[in-house]
C-alpha positions as CSV (number, residue, x, y, z in Angstrom):
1,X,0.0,0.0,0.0
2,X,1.2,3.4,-0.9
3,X,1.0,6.9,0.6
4,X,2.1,8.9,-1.8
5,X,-1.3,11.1,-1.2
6,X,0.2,11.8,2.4
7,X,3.6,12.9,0.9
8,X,2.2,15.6,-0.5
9,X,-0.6,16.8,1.9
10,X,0.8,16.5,5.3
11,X,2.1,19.6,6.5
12,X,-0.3,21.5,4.3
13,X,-2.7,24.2,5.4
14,X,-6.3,25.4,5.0
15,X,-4.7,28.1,2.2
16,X,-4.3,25.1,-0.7
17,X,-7.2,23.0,0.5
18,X,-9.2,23.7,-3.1
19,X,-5.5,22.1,-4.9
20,X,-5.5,19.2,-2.3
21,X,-9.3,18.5,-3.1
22,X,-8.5,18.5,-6.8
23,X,-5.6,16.6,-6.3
24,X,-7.7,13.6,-4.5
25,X,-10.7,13.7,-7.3
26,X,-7.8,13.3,-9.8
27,X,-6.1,10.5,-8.1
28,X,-9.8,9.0,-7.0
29,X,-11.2,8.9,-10.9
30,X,-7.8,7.6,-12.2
31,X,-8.0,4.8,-9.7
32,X,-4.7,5.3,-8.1
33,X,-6.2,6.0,-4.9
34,X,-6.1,3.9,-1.7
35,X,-8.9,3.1,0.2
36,X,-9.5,2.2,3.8
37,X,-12.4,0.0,4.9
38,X,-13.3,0.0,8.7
39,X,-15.5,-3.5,9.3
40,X,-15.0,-6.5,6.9
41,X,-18.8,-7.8,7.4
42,X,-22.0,-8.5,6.0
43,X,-21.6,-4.9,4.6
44,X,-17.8,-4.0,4.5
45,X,-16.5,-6.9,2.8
46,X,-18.9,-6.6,-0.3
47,X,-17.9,-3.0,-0.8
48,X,-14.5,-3.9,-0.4
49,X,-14.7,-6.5,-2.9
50,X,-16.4,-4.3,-4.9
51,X,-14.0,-1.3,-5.0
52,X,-11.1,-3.8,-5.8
53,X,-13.2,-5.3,-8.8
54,X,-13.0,-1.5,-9.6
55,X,-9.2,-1.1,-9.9
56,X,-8.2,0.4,-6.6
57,X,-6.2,-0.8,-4.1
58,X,-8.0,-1.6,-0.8
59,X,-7.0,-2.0,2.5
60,X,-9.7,-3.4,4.9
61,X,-9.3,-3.1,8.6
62,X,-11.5,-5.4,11.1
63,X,-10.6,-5.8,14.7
64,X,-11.9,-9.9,14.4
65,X,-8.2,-11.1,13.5
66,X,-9.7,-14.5,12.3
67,X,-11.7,-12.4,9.6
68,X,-7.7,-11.0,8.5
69,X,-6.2,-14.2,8.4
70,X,-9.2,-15.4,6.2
71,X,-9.0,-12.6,3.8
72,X,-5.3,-12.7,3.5
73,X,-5.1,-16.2,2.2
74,X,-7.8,-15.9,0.0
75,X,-11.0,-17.3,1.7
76,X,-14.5,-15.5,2.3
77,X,-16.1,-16.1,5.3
78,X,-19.7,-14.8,4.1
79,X,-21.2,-17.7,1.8
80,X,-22.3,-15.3,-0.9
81,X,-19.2,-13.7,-1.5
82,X,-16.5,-16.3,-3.5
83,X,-13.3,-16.9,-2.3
84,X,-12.0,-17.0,-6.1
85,X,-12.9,-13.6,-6.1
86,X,-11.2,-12.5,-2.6
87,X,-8.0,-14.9,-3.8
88,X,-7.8,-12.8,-7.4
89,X,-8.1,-9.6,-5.7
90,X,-5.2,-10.7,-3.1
91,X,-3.1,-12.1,-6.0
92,X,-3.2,-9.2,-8.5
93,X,-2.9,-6.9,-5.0
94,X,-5.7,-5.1,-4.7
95,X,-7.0,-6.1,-1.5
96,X,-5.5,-6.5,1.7
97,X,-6.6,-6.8,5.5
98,X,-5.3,-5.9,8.7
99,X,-5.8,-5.2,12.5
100,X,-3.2,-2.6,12.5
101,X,-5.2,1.2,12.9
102,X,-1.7,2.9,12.5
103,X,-1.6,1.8,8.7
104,X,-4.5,4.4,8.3
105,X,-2.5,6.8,7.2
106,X,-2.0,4.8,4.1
107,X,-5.2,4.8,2.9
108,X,-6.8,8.2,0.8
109,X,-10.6,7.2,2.3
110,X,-11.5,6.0,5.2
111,X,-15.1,4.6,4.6
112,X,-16.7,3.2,8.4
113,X,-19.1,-0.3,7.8
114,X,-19.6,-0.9,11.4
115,X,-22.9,-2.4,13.5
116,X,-25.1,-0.1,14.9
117,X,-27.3,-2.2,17.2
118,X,-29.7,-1.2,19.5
119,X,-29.7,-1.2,24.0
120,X,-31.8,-3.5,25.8
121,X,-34.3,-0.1,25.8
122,X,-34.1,-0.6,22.3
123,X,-32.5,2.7,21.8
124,X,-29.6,3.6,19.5
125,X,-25.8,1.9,20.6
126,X,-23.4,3.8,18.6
127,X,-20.3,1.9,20.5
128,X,-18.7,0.6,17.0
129,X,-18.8,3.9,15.8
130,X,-17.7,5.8,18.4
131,X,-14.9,3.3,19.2
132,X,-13.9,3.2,15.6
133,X,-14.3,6.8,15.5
134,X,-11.5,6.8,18.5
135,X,-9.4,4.3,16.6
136,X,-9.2,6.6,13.6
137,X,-8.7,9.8,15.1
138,X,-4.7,9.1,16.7
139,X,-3.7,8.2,12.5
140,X,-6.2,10.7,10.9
141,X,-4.3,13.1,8.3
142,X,-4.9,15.7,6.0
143,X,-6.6,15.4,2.8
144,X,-8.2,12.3,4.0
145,X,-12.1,11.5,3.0
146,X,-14.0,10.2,5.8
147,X,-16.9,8.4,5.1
148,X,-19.8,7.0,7.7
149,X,-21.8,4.0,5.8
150,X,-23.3,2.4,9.1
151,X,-27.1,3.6,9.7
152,X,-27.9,5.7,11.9
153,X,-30.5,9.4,13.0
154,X,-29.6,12.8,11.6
155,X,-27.1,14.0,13.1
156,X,-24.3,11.2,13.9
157,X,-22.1,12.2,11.3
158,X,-21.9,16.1,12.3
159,X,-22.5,15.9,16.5
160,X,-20.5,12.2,17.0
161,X,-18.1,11.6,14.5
162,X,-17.2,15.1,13.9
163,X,-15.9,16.2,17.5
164,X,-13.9,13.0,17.7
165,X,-11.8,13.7,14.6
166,X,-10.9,17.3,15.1
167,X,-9.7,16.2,18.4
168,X,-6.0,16.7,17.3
169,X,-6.2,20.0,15.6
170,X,-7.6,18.9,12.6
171,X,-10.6,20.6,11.3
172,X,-13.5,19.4,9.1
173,X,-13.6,20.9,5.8
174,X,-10.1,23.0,6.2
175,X,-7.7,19.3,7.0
176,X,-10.2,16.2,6.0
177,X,-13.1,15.9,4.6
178,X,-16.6,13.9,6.0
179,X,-18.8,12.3,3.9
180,X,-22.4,10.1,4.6
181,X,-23.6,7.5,2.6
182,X,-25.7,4.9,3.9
183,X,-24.8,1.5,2.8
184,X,-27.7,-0.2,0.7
185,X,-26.4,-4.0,0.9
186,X,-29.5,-6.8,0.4
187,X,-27.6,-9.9,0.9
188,X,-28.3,-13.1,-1.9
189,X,-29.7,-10.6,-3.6
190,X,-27.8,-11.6,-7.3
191,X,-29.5,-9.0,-9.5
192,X,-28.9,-5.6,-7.4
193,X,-25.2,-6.5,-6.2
194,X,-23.2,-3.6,-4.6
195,X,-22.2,-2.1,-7.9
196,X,-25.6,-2.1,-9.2
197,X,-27.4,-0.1,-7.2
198,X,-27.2,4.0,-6.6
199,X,-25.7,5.6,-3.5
200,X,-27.4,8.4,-2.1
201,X,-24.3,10.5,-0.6
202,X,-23.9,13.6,1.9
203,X,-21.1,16.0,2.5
204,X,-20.5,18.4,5.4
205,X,-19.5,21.3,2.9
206,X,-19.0,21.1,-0.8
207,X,-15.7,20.0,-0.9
208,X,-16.5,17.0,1.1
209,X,-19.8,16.0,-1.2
210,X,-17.3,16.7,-4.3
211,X,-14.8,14.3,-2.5
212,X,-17.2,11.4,-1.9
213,X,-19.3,11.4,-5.3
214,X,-16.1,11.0,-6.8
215,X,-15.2,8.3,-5.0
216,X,-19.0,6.9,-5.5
217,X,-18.9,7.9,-9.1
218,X,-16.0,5.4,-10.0
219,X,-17.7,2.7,-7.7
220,X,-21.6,2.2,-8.4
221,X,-23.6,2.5,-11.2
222,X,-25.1,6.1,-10.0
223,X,-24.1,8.6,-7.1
224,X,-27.2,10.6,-5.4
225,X,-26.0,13.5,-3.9
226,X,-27.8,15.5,-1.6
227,X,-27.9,18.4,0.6
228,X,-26.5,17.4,4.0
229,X,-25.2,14.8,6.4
230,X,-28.5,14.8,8.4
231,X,-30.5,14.4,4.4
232,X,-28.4,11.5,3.3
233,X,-28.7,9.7,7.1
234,X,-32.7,10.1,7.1
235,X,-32.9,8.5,3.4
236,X,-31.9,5.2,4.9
237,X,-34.1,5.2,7.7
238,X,-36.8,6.4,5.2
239,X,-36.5,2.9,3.0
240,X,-36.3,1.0,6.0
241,X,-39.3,2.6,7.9
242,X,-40.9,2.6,4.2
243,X,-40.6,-1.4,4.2
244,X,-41.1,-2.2,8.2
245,X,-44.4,0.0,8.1
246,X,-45.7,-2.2,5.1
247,X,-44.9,-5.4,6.2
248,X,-46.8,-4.9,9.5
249,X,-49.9,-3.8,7.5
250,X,-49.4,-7.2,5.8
251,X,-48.8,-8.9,8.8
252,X,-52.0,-7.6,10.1
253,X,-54.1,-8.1,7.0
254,X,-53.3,-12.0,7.5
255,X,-54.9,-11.7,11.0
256,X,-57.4,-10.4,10.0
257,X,-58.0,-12.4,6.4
258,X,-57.3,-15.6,8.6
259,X,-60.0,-14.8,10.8
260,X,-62.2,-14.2,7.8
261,X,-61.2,-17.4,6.6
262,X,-59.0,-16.4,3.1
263,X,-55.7,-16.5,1.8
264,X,-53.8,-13.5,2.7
265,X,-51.0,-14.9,0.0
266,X,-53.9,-15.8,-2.5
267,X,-54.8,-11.6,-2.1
268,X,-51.3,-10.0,-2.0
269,X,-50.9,-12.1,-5.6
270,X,-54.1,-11.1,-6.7
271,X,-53.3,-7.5,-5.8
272,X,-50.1,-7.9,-7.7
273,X,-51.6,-7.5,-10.8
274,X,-52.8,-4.2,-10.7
275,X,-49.8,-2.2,-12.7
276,X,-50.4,0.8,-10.5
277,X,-51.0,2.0,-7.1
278,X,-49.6,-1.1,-5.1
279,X,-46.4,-2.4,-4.3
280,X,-46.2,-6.1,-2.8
281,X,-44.9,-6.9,0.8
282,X,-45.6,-10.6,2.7
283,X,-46.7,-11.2,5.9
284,X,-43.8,-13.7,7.7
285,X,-42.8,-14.9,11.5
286,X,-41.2,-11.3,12.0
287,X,-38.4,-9.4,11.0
288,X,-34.6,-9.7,10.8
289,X,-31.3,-8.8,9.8
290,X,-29.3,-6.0,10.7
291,X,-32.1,-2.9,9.0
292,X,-35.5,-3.4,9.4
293,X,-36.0,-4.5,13.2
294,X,-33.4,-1.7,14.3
295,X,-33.3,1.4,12.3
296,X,-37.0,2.6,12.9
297,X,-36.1,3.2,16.4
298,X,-33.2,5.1,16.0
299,X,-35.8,7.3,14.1
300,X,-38.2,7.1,17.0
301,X,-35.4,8.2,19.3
302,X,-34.6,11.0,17.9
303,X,-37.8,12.3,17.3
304,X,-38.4,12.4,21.1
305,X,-35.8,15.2,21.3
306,X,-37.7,17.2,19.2
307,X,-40.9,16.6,20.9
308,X,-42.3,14.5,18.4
309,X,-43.9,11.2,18.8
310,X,-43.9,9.0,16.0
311,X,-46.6,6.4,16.8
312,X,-47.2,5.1,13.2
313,X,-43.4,3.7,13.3
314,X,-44.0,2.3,16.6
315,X,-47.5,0.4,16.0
316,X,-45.7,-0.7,12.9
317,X,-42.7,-2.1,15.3
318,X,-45.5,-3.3,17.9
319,X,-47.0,-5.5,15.1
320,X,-43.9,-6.8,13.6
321,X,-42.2,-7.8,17.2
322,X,-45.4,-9.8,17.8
323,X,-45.2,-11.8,15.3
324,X,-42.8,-14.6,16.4
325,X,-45.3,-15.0,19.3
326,X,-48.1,-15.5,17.2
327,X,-46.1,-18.4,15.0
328,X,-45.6,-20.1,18.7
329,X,-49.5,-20.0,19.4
330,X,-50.4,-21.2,15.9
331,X,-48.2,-24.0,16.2
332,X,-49.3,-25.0,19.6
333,X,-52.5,-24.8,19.1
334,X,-52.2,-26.9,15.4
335,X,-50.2,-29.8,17.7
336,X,-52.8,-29.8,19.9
337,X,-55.5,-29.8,17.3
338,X,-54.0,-32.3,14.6
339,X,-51.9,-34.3,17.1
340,X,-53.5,-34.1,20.1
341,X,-50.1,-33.4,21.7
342,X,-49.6,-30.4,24.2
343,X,-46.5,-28.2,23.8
344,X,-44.8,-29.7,26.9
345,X,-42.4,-32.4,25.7
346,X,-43.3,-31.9,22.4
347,X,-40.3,-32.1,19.4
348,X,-40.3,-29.4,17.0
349,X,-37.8,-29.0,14.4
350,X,-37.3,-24.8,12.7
351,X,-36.7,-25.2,9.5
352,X,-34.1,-22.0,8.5
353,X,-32.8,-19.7,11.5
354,X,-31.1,-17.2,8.9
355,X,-32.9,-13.8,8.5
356,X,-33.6,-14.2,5.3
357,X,-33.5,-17.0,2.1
358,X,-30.5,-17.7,0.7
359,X,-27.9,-16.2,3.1
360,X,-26.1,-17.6,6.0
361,X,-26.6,-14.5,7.8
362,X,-28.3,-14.9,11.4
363,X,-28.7,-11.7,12.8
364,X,-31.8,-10.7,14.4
365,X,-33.4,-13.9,12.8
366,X,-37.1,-14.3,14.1
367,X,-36.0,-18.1,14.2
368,X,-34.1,-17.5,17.2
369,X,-37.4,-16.0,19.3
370,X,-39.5,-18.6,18.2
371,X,-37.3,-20.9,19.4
372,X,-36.9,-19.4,22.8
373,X,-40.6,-19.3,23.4
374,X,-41.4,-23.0,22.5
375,X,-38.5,-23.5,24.9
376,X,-40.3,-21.8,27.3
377,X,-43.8,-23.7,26.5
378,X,-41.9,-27.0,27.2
379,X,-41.1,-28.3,23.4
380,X,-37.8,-29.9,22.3
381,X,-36.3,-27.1,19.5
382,X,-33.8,-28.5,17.3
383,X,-33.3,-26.8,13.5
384,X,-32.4,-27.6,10.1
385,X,-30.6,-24.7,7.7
386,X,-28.8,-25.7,4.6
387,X,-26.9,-22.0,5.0
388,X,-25.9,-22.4,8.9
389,X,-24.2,-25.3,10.1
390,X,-23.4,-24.0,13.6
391,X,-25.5,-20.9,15.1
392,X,-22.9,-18.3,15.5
393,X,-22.3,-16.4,19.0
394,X,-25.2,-13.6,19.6
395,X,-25.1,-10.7,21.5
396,X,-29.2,-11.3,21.5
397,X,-29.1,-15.1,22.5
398,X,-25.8,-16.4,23.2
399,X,-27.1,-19.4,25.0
400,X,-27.8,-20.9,21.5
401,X,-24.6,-20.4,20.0
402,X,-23.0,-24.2,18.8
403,X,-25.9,-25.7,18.2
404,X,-25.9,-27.5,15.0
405,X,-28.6,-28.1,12.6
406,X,-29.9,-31.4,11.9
407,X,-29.3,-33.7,8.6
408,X,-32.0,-33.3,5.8
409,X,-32.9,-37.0,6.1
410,X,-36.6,-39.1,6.2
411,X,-35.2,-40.3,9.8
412,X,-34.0,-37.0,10.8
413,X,-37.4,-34.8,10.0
414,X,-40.0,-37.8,11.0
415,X,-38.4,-38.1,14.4
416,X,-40.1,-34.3,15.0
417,X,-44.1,-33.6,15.9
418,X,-43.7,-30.2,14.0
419,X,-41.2,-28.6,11.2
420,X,-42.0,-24.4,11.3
421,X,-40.5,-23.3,8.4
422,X,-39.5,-19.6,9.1
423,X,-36.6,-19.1,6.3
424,X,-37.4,-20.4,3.0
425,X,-34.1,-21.4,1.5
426,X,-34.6,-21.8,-2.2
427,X,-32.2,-24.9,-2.2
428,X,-34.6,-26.9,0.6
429,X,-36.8,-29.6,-1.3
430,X,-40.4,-29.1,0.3
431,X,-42.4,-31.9,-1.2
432,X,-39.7,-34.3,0.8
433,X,-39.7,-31.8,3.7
434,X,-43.9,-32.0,4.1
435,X,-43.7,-36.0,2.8
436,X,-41.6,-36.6,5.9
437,X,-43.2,-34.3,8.5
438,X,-46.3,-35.0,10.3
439,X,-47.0,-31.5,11.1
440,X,-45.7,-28.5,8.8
441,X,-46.4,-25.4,10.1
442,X,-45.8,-22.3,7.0
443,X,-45.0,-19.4,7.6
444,X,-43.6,-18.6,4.5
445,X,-46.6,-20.1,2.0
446,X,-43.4,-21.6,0.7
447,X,-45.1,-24.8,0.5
448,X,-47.8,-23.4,-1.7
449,X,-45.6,-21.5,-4.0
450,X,-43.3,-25.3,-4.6
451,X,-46.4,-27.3,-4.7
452,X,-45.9,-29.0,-1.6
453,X,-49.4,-28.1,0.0
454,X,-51.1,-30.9,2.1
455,X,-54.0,-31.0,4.4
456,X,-51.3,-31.6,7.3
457,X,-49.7,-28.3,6.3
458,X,-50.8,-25.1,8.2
459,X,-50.6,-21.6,7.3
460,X,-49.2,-19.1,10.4
């Protein structure tokens, strides 16, 4: 990795900051910058591979020194990213990770890709930003672009971030430069892959918006700038709200369809083809990943500063939370219907504990609360997922971290009362899985949609 960029800014002064900017959009569209990537996850390592595929050289920085060693010989740890792909980048040396913060001042951009979870109060824990924040400040140089990808409310960027990195005399807009824009990953998703799809992008000045949209420009397929920090930050939560608020009404319509005695799935389809004027969501056993169960409430959090209550947002979190719970009544109440067996001492197998279908990503699954409440009820939980061999350590439920899934066998399935499917996994064969089951409990209409219905499988 070079620093040839460093060479020729350090020592310089607020006077020749329009030459040092122009200097960095040269060296950003001709590729010959370096860029820095703080977290190496879900989110960080696809824009790392990414930028790489693009011709610059990256250096990727993760504090998880078993996700370095990985990377550095070549292997992915995230099932849809290839390890061909990391191994090329490696060999031609365009990609490179490390523990090491003081190598910061090699990089041209710093771009941040860390979690930002929520409290047991379920408000906003900006402790991976903050820290990382820390972790850059002691190496941060002039002419450097700092980037924030990680979601979070209006104002992060400007009132946390900001106050850390000038704590050495630097000063934002004069020294480096700071940049938002939020990062857009949907993971197994092959047609809208990193490069494919627009970034919205903020600047605190417009030296720092110039700055990043270059950067962006050479990147992705389109750069969406806008007027501020606090603009860009509130377009993520925007989508996400957008998409948590619909799915709760559709998780409500199928309460109240079911009750009525039709086919939520049967209307959403229906629905579907109207070309105008409605936009699909599904109804499921609650919601997961690292977006949509989180970032409303950093929304709903900051609006309480401002006196404003947001109670669509929250009904809409209210709904969607309750959902696992309902999954556990409909199965209990189908085993003790169809089986005549109470939830005590029963065995029930989840089929797919990642947050999604196709992806070995776990985080916030629903899975993982339906499986602590039939615990609770008295069942036997054990699950099956194609994409997660072992369940992973958990801030959220750590006491089910090593548990391995089950085998796809006729033995293996039979042995269970119930299979609750909550993750539909493309690659899961769902005649055999309702042919071996006594009791299939859907949440998912995946059975429907493979042709696998049978009067033993039940809709939740």
């Amino acid at each position: 990795m070079h620093d040839e960029l460093g060479a020729q800014t350090r020592g310089q002064h607020h006077g020749n900051a329009p030459e040092a900017v122009a200097s960095i959009v040269d060296r950003l569209r001709a590729h010959r910058a370096t860029i820095g990537i703080m977290g190496l996850g879900y989110v960080g390592l696809p824009l790392a591979c990414t930028v790489a595929r693009k011709g610059f050289a990256v250096l990727g920085f993760d504090i998880d020194t078993s996700k370095v060693a990985q990377l550095n010989a070549g292997t992915s740890y995230i099932s849809h990213i290839d390890s061909e792909e990391i191994a090329e980048m490696r060999q031609v040396g365009r990609l490179e990770a490390t523990d090491d913060f003081s190598r910061l001042g090699e990089v041209d951009v710093i771009i941040m890709c860390v979690p930002t979870p929520l409290t047991k109060h379920r408000e906003p824990d900006l402790t991976y930003v903050t820290r990382t924040t820390e972790s850059i400040a002691p190496y941060l140089r002039r002419g450097q672009l700092v980037v924030l990808e990680s979601t979070t409310y209006p104002g992060t960027t400007r009132d946390v971030l900001r106050p850390i990195l000038e704590r050495n005399g630097l000063r934002s807009g004069r020294d480096f430069f700071l940049a938002y824009s939020p990062e857009r990953e949907d993971p197994g998703n092959a047609q809208y892959s990193t490069a494919a799809i627009p970034k919205v992008v903020g600047g605190e000045g417009p030296d720092a918006l110039r700055l990043a949209c270059a950067l962006y420009d050479e990147v992705v397929a389109r750069t969406v700038p806008v007027t501020s920090l606090e603009t860009a930050e509130a377009v993520k939560l925007t989508e996400n709200i957008f998409r948590s608020v619909n799915i709760a009404l559709a998780n409500e319509l199928k309460t109240v369809y079911e009750a009525m005695g039709i086919d939520v799935w049967e209307v959403i389809e229906a629905a579907k083809s109207k070309p105008f004027g409605f936009m699909p969501f599904y109804p499921g056993p609650g919601l997961g990943g690292h977006c949509i169960p989180i970032d409303p409430f950093y929304l709903t959090w900051k609006a309480r500063e401002y006196g404003v209550v947001t109670r669509f947002i929250e009904l809409a979190g209210e709904i969607n939370t309750a959902m696992p719970q309902r999954v556990v009544d409909r199965t209990i109440e189908a085993l003790n219907e169809r089986l005549r067996r109470a939830s005590k001492g029963a065995r029930v197998l989840v089929s797919g504990i990642a947050y999604k279908k196709n992806v070995d990503d776990t985080r916030e699954s629903p899975a993982f609360k339906i499986i602590e409440l039939l615990e609770k009820r008295g069942a036997e939980v054990s699950y099956y997922d194609p994409m997660v061999a072992e369940i992973p350590s958990s801030r959220e439920h750590p006491e089910f971290a090593g548990r391995r899934s089950v085998s796809f066998t006729e033995s293996s399935f039979s042995a269970f009362d119930a299979v609750v499917i909550c993750t539909d996994h493309d690659s899961v064969d769902y005649e055999k899985l309702v042919e071996w089951s006594p009791l299939v409990i859907d949440t998912r209409n995946v059975c429907a949609r493979f042709g696998a219905s049978a009067g033993h499988v039940v809709k939740a």
